[in-house]
C-alpha positions in Angstrom: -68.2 78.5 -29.0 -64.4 79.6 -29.1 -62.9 80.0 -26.1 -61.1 82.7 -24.2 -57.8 81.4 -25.1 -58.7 80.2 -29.0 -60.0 83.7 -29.4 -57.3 86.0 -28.3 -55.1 83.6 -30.6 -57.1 83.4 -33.8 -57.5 87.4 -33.6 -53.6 87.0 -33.3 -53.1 85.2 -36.7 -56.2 87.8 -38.1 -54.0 90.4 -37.7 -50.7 89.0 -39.0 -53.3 87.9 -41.9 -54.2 91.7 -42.1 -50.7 92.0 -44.2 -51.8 95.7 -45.0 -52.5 96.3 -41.5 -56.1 97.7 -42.5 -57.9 96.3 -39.9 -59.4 94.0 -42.4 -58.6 90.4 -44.3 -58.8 91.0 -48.0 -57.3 88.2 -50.4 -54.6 90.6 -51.6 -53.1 90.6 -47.9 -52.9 86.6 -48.4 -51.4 86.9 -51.8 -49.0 89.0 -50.2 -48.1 86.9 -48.1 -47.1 84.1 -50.2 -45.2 86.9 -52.7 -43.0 87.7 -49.3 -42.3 83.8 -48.4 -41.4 83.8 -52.6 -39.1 86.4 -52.1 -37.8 85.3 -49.0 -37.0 82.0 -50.0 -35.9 82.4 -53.5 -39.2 81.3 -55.2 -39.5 82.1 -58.6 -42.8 83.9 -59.7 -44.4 81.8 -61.8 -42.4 78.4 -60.7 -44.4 75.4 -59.7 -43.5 75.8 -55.9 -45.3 79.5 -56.4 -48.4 78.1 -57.5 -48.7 75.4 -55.2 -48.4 77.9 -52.5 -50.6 80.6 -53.7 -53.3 78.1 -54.8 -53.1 76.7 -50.8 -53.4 80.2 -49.8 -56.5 80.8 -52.2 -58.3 77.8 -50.3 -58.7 79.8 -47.4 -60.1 82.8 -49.3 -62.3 80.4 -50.8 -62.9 78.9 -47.2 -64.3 82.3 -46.1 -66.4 83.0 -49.4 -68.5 79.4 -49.5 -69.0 80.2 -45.8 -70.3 83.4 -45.9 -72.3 82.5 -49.5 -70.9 85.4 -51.3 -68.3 84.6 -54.5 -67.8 88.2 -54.8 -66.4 88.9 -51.0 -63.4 91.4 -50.8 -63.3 92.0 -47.2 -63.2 89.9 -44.1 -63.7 91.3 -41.0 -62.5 90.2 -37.2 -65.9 89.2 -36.3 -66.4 87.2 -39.4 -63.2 85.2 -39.3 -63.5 84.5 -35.8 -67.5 83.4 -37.2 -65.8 81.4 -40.0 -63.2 79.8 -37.4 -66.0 79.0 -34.5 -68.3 77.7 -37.0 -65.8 75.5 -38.8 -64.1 74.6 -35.1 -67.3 74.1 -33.3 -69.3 71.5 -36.4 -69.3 68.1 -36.1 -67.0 67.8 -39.3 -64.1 70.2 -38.4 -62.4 67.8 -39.7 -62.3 70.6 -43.0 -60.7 72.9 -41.4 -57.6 70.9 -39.9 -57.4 69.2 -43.6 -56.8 73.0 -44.8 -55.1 74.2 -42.4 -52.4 71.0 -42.5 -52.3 70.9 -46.1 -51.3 75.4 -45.8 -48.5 73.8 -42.7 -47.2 71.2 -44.6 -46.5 73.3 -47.7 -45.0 75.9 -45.6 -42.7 73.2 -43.7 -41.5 72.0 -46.8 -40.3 75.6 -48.4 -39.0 77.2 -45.3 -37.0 73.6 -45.0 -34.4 75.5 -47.5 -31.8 71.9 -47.5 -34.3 69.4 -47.3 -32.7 67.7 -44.2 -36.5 67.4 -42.4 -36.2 70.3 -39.9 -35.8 73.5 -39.6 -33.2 75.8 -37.8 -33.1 78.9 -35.8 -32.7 80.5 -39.3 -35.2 78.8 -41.3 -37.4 79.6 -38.3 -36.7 82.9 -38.3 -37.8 83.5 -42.0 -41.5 81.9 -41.2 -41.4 85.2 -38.9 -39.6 87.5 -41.8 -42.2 86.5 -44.1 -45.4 86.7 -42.0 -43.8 89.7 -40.7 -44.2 89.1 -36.8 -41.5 90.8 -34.9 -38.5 89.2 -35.1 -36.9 89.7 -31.6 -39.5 87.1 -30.6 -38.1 84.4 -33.5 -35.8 82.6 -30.7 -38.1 82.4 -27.5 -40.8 80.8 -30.0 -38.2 78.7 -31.4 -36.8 77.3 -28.1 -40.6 76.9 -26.8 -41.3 74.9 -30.4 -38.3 72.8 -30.3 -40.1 70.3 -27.7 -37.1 67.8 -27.4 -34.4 70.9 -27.6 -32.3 69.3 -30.0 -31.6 72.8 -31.5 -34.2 71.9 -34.4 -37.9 72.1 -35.1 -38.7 68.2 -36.4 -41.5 67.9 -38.9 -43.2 66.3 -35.9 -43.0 69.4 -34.0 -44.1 71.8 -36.5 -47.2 69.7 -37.0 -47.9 69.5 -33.9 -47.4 73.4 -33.2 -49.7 74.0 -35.9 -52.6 71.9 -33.9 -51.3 73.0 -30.8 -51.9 77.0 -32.2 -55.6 76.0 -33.3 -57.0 73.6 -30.8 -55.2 73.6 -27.9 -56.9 75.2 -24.7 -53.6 74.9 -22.8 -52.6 78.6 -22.4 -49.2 76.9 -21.8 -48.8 74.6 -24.6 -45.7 75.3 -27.0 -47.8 75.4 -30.4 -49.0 78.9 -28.9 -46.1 80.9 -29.7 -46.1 79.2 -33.6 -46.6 83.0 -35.1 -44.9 85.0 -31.9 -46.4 86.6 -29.1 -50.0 86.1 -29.0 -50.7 87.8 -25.5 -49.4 90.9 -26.0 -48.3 92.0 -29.7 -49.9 94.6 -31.3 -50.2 96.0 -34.8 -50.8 99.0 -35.6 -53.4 100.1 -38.4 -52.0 102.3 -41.2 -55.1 104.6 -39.8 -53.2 104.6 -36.7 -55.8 102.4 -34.5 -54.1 99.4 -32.4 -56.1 95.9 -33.8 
């Protein structure tokens, strides 16, 4: 079972997956994501770095549709992505899951890395939160909370281990928390007009 904690934070990342603000997860939304971090970081459409990361985000998608047996699935609710996440969390071989979701961290790491010196600035950051389109006035806070050693840099290291952190940490003080902003208390508001 998910806890307290692990629930209030995966319904965080739902809704910054929710890219159309719906109230529900739909693969456009994730393909819409990966078009923003294109655009944001000069990808080309088409290019081999734009495949690689629209394929990764296809995975999840995929994820979702072998777990709830249905090929055809257009929607994804709250209650069935935090179902997907318990499940895959809670099995003896979640082992899956972290594979995925690593394999989604490391590909972001290495495009919002724009000069390939192995870690990524208050700018670079920034663009993670540009692109998932989190609220920007919390870019720094998160930054300084990620940046473990405060070297004025998130290491490869640390982004790793704020992705684990954000997923499997019961800590509700532990740093990987704030990876996609402020989990306790951001809202987004539907397109209907109904806070998620």
């Amino acid at each position: 079972m998910l806890t307290t904690l692990q629930t209030r934070k995966l319904s965080h990342l739902f809704k910054i997956f929710d890219f159309d603000h719906n109230g529900l997860i739909q693969e456009s939304d994730l393909l819409g994501i990966t078009e923003n971090i294109s655009i944001i970081n000069g990808i080309l459409d088409g290019s081999t770095k734009d495949n690689v990361l629209q394929n990764s985000i296809r995975k999840i998608w995929h994820a979702l549709q072998v777990h709830f047996k249905n090929p055809a699935m257009q929607t994804c609710s709250m209650e069935q992505w935090l179902e997907f996440l318990e499940i895959k969390f809670v099995s003896k071989n979640k082992s899956e899951i972290i594979c995925l979701i690593q394999a989604f961290a490391e590909q972001l790491y290495s495009i919002f890395d724009h000069n390939d010196d192995g870690k990524l600035s208050q700018r670079e950051y920034m663009c993670i939160f540009m692109s998932f389109r989190v609220d920007i006035k919390q870019a720094f806070q998160c930054f300084s909370l990620l940046d473990i050693n405060q070297d004025g840099f998130i290491s490869h290291e640390e982004f790793v281990f704020a992705v684990l952190d954000f997923f499997q940490n019961e800590n509700k003080e532990a740093p990987g928390n704030w990876l996609f902003g402020d989990w306790e208390s951001y809202y987004f508001s539907t397109r209907i007009g109904i806070k998620v």
